[in-house]
N, C-alpha and C positions, 0 to 999 in steps of 0.2 A: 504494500500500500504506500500510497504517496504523499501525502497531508496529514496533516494533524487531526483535520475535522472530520474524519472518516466513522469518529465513533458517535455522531450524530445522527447518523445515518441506519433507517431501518433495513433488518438482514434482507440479502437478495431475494428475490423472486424468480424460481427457474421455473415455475408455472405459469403461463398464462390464465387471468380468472375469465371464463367465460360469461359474457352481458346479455347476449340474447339467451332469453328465454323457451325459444319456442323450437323444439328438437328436431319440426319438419319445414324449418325454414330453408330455403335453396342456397342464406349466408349462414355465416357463424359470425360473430364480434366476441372478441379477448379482448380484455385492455389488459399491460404491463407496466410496469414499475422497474427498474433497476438502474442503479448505485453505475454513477462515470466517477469513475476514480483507482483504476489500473492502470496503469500503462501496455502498453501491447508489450510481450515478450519480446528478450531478443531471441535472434535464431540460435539454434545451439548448436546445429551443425555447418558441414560448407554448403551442404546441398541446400540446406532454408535460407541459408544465408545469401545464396544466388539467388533462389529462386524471390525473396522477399526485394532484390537489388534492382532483378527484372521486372518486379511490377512497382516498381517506387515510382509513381510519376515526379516526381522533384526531378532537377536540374544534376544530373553527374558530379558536375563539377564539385556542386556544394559536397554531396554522397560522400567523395572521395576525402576532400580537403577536410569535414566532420568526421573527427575521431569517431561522436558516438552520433549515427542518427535517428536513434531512440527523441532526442531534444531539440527541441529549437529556440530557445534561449530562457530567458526568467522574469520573477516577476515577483514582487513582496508580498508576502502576506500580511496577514492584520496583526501579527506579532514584531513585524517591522523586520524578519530576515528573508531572506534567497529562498524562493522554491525553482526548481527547475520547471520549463514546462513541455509536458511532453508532446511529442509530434503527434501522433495519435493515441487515444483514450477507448482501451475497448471495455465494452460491459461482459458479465458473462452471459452464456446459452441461456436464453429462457425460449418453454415450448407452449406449443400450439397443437390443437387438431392432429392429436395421435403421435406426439415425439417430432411432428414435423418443427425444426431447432433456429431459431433467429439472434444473433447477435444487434447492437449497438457500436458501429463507430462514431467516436468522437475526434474532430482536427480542429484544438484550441486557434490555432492560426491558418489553418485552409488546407487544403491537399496538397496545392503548388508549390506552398513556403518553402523558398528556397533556403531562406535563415531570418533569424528577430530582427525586427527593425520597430521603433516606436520613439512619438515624439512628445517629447515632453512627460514622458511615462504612462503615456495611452496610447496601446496597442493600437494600431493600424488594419484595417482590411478583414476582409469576412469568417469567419469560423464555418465547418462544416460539418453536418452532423448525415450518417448514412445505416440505413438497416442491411443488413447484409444475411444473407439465405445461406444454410450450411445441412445440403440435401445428404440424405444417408445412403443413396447410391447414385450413379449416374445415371440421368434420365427421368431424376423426378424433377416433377414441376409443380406449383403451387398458384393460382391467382387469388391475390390479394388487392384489396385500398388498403392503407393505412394511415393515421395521422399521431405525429412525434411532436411531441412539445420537451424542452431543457427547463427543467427546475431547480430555484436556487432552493434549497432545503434549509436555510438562513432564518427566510423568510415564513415557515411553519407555524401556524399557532396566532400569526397576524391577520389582520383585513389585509394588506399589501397584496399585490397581485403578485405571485412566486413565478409567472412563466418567464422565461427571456423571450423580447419582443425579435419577432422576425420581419424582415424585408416582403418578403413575400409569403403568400398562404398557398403557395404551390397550386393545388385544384381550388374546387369547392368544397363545402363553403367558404368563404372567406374569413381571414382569421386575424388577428396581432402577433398571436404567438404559437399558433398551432400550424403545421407545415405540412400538406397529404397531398399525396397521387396515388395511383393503383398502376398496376403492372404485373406480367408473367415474371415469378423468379425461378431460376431453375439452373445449371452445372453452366459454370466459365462457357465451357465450349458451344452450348448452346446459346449464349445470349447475343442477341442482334439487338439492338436499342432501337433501332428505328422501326421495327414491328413490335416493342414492347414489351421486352423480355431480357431480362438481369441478372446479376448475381447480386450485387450489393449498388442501389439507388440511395439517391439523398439531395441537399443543397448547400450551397454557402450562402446560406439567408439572415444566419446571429450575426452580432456583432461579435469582431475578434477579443475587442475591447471590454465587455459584459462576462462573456465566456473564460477569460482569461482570471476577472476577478471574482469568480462564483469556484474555480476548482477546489478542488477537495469538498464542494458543497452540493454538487449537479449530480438530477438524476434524470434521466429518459422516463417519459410519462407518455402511454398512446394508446392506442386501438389499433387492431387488427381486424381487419372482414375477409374472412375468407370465401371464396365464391366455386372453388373444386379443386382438386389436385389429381394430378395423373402421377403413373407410374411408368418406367420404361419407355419416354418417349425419347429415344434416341437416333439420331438422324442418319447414321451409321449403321443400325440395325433394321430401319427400318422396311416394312413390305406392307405395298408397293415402295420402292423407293421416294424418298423426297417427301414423305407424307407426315413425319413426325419430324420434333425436334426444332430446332434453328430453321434446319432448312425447309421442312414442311411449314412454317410459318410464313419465311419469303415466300415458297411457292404461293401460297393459299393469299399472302398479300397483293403478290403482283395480280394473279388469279381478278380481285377485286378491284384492285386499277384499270382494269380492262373495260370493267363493265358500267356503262349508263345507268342514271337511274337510281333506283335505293341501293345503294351498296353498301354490304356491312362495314361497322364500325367498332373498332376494341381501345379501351384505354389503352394508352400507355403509347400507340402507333405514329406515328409523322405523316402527316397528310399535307394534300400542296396543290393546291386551291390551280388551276393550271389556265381553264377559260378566258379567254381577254374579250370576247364577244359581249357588247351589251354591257357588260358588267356594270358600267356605272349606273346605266336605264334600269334593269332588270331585279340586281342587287345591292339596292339602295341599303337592306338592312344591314349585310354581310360591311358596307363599307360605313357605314356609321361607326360598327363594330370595331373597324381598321381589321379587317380582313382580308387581304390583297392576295391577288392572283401573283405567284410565282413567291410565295414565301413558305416555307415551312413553319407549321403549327404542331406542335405537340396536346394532344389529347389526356388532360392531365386526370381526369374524373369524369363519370357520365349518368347519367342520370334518367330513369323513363316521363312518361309526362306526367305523373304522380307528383314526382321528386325522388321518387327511391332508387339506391344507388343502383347500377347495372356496369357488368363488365363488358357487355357486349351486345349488340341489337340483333343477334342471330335466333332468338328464342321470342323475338317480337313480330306481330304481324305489321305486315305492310304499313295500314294505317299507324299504330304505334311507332312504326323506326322511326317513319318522317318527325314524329314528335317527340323522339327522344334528345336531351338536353346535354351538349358537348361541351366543357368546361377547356379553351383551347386556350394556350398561350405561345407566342414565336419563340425556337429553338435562337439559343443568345438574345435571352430576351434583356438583360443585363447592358450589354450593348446596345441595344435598341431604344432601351427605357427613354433617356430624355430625346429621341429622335421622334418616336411616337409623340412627346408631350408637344415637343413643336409643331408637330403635325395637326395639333387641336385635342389631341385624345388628355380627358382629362380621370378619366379611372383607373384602376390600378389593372392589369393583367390577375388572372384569367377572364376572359369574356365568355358568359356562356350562349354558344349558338343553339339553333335548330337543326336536328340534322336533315330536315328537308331542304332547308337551304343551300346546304352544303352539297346534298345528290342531286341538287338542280346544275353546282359547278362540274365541271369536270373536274378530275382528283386524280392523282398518280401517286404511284411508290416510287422510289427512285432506288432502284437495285444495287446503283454504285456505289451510293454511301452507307448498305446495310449487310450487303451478300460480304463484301469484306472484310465486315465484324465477324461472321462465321468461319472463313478460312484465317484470318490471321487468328482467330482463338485456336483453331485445331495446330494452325503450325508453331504457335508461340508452345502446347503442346510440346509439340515434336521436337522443338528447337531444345525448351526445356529438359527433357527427358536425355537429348542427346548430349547438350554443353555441362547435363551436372555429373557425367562420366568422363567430361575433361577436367573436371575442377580436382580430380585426387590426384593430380599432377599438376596442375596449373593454377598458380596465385588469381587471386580475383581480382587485382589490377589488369590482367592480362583480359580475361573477360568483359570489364566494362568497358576497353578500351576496343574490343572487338564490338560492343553493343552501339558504340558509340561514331565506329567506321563508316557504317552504312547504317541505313533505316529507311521505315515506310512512311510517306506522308500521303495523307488523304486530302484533296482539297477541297476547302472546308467552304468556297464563296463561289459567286459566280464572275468575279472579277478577270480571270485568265481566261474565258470563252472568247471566243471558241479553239484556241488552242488546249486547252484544260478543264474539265468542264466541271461541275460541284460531283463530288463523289469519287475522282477518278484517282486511283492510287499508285504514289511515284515510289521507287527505287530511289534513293537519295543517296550520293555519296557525301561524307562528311568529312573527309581527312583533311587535318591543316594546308594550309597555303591556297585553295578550294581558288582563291580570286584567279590567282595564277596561271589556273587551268583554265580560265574563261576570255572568254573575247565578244567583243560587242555583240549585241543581238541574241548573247544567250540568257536562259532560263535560269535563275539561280533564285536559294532559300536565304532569306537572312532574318538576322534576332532586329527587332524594331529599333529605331533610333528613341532618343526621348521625346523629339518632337512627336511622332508618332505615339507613343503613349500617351500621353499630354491629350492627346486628341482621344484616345480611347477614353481615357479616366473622365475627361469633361463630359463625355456623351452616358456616365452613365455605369462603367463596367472597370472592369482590370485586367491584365494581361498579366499569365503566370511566367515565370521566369525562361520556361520553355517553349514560350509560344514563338510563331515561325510565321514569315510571310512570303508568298511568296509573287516576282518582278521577273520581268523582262530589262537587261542591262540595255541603254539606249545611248548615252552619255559617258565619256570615259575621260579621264584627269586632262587635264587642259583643255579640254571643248570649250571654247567661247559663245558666246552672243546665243543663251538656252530662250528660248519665248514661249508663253504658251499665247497661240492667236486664237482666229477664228473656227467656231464650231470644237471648242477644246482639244484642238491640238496641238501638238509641239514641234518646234523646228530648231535646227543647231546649224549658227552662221547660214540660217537661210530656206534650209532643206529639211523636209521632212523626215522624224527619226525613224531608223528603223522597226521594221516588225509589220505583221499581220495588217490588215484596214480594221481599224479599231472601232468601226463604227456599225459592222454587222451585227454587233450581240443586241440582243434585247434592252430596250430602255426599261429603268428603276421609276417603278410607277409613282412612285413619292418625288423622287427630281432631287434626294438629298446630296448627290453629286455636286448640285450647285450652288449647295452652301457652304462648302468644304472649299469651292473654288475660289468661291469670294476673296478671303484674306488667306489663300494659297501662299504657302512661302517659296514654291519653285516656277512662279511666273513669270518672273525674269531674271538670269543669273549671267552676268556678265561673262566668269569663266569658274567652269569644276579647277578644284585646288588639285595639288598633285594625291591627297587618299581621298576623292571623292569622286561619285560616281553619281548619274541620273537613271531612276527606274521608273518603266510605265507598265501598267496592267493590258492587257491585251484589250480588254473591254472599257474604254472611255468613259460611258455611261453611267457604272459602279467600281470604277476600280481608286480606290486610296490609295496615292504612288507619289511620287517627288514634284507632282505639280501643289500636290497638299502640303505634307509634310518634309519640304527640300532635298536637299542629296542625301546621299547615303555612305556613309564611311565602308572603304573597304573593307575593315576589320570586321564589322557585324554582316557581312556575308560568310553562311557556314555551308555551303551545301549546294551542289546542284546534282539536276536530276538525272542520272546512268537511263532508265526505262519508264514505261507506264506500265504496270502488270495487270489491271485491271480499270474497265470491263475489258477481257477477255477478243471481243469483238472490234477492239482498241489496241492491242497490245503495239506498243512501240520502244524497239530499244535501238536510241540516238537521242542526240539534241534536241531540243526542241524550236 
């Protein structure tokens, strides 16, 4: 244990108490109780110890240069000395519906924290808290809603309201301190996110700064609804093929992308409103809502026309689906947050639709950004399996340093269209000197400049220490007389820069391109210094690139792309 105040704290809960009532109900609701205040083990062997190194999303660098990274720095307590505070906070196992086993992650300072930073002795930036699914074999699966609230146990025995206030309420209803969505959880290797299916979901919605000074006093407080579980669905066993599992999901998603009309709907999925026809005549409601064609929404709760909660419209008739109640909010909504407020929107995310309005739109899955959450699961796997039989010979510096060589990126915008399009996944090489190996007009990843952050954080959101963008090089050291002219493009001493006609992709139905232009810092730049370079996005329209936020230092370019590996029907290995 880690705090002093731990013995305030009533003993764990590895039971879930069951709240409904009624034993032929098609839900169940638990609610749970337990105690944040372990720290997550360290690994005890090499093998955990890889394997815990490959899934640390933090930033390498820090990993290595951190002795221990159990911590991410400290914090006083009310006795006036040093507690450390840990990187993550796990609860123990409590169960649910027959031994099925659910933990609590707690991230006093976020998942991304690369290391402590605080000003003036108030923590900085989001805290995260996530449920995490711990199936007893492979292939089970479980649907669930559930709503998490953090409590300071300080506060017991007062009128004071004990929740910690969150950013957002995730689904519905809407909350101050309670956080819910619904979702399939079921084995790593099955989870695809974009059809709604996880191993451990959550948000960075607390304050880092709240969370920081309740430890040794937090406890996880919530409900579970459970709506079925299956057994043995595994996509590898499956017969017919492709029918269960991960991939029997995509199939059965794309399946309903296809089709006009009422098409099913399940929490947890990514939908994307596609129709540009009419839309402003037609769906007046959908755009009050700020529901725009070509955006991804997440389905975060759903609801029939009662109000009672439903996982899926497949068990509704016709008339019902049209009137069942979609609690949707845009994927990076964080980002988005003050982009919508400018736009007029003056409520808070989730919006809840009608889902006849929505099968009036057209709708699509997008296969690129979800079919490669199932094979990078199975090969992370394989890769797994294979590199913890080099580790009994090989130091783990040699390992991250191999993790760190190459890698996969998925891209995440629609800014490089049509050379790159949202979902399409690159081979990335990372090895030092990366600039060296490039020449005008190529494709390369780099870590954001500050000006670029600065632009992120005003609008609304954060960028974790790993986050990646990725440019087309146009501009190279000494280029003189940079302009951005007529119809937003650019010219160097005259000429138009290189790359693709930028003005093919699709225009950004909002126009937020051209508020970014306005006070542009790369609009005119007399000459790039000798470490600085100009990048532009393929796509004009939405791409943030050096007419926004100015040049780009050589140094924060890490990476350019070796292939495309996916979709498959795309495969390209060269330049781009």
């Amino acid at each position: 244990m880690l705090f002093d105040r731990v013995s305030s704290l009533s003993p764990i809960r590895t039971l879930a108490t069951k709240t409904d009532t009624n034993e032929n109900a098609p839900r169940r609701t638990y609610s749970f109780s337990v105690p944040l205040i372990n720290a997550r083990a360290k690994p005890e062997s090499i093998f955990a110890t890889f394997v815990e190194l490959w899934n640390d999303p933090r930033p390498v660098s820090s990993l290595i240069s951190n002795g221990d990274r159990s911590y991410v720095g400290e914090r006083e307590n009310e006795k006036g000395s040093k507690e450390e505070i840990p990187y993550c906070i796990i609860s123990d196992e409590f169960e649910i519906e027959e031994s099925e086993s659910f933990q609590i992650l707690l991230y006093p300072r976020g998942r991304f924290v690369g290391g402590y930073s605080s000003s003036d002795g108030v923590v900085t930036g989001p805290a995260a808290a996530y449920i995490r699914y711990l199936p007893k074999k492979y292939g089970d699966e479980i649907d669930i809603a559930w709503k998490l609230r953090l409590v300071d146990t300080r506060s017991q025995g007062t009128n004071i309201n004990k929740a910690l206030s969150v950013v957002t309420a995730g689904g519905l209803p809407k909350s101050k301190d309670t956080w819910s969505a619904a979702m399939t959880f079921c084995t790593e290797a099955e989870a695809v996110e974009s059809v709604g299916r996880t191993t451990d979901w959550g948000s960075s919605t607390w304050s880092a700064n709240e969370v920081c000074e309740a430890l040794g006093s937090l406890c996880a407080e919530g409900e579970v609804t459970v709506f079925d579980t299956r057994k043995g669905e595994s996509s590898l066993l499956a017969w017919p093929p492709a029918s269960k599992g991960g991939i029997g999901a995509v199939r059965k998603a794309v399946s309903e992308s296809s089709r006009d009309g009422n098409r099913e709907f399940r929490v947890g999925e990514v939908i994307v409103p596609t129709d540009m026809q009419d839309y402003a005549v037609e769906n007046k409601s959908l755009r009050e809502s700020f529901i725009y064609p070509g955006v991804d929404y997440r389905i975060m709760t759903m609801a029939d026309k009662d109000g009672n909660p439903i996982f899926s419209t497949e068990s509704l008739d016709e008339n019902e689906k049209s009137q069942a109640r979609l609690a949707l909010r845009p994927c990076g909504w964080k980002l988005q947050r003050q982009l919508w407020q400018k736009s007029g929107m003056t409520t808070e995310w989730p919006v809840e639709i009608n889902a006849g309005l929505l099968s009036s739109v057209l709708t699509r899955f997008n296969p690129g950004a979800a079919i490669p959450r199932v094979t990078a699961a199975f090969k992370r796997d394989w890769v797994t399996y294979t590199l913890a039989l080099m580790l009994a010979i090989t130091p783990i510096p040699v390992t991250l340093l191999a993790r760190n060589a190459v890698s996969l990126y998925a891209i995440p915008s629609a800014s490089m269209e049509p050379t790159l399009l949202k979902g399409d996944v690159l081979l990335v090489e990372k090895l030092p000197g990366v600039y060296e190996r490039t020449k005008r007009g190529d494709v390369i990843l780099f870590q954001p400049p500050q000006t670029l952050r600065d632009i992120v954080t005003d609008n609304g959101s954060q960028l974790s220490s790993t986050s990646l963008f990725v440019k087309r090089i146009v501009g190279l050291p000494g280029d003189k007389d940079i302009r951005l002219v007529e119809n937003n493009d650019v010219t160097i001493s005259g000429v138009r820069v290189v790359g693709p006609d930028r003005s093919i992709c699709p225009d950004e139905p909002l126009g937020l391109i051209e508020r970014f232009l306005e006070n542009g810092k790369g609009k005119d730049i007399s000459q790039l210094g000798a470490d600085e370079v100009y990048v532009l996005g393929d796509c004009k329209a939405v791409s943030v690139d050096s007419r926004v936020f100015g040049t780009l230092k050589k140094g924060d370019i890490i990476g350019r792309p070796l292939a495309r590996i996916w979709p498959l029907d795309r495969l390209q290995i060269s330049h781009f």
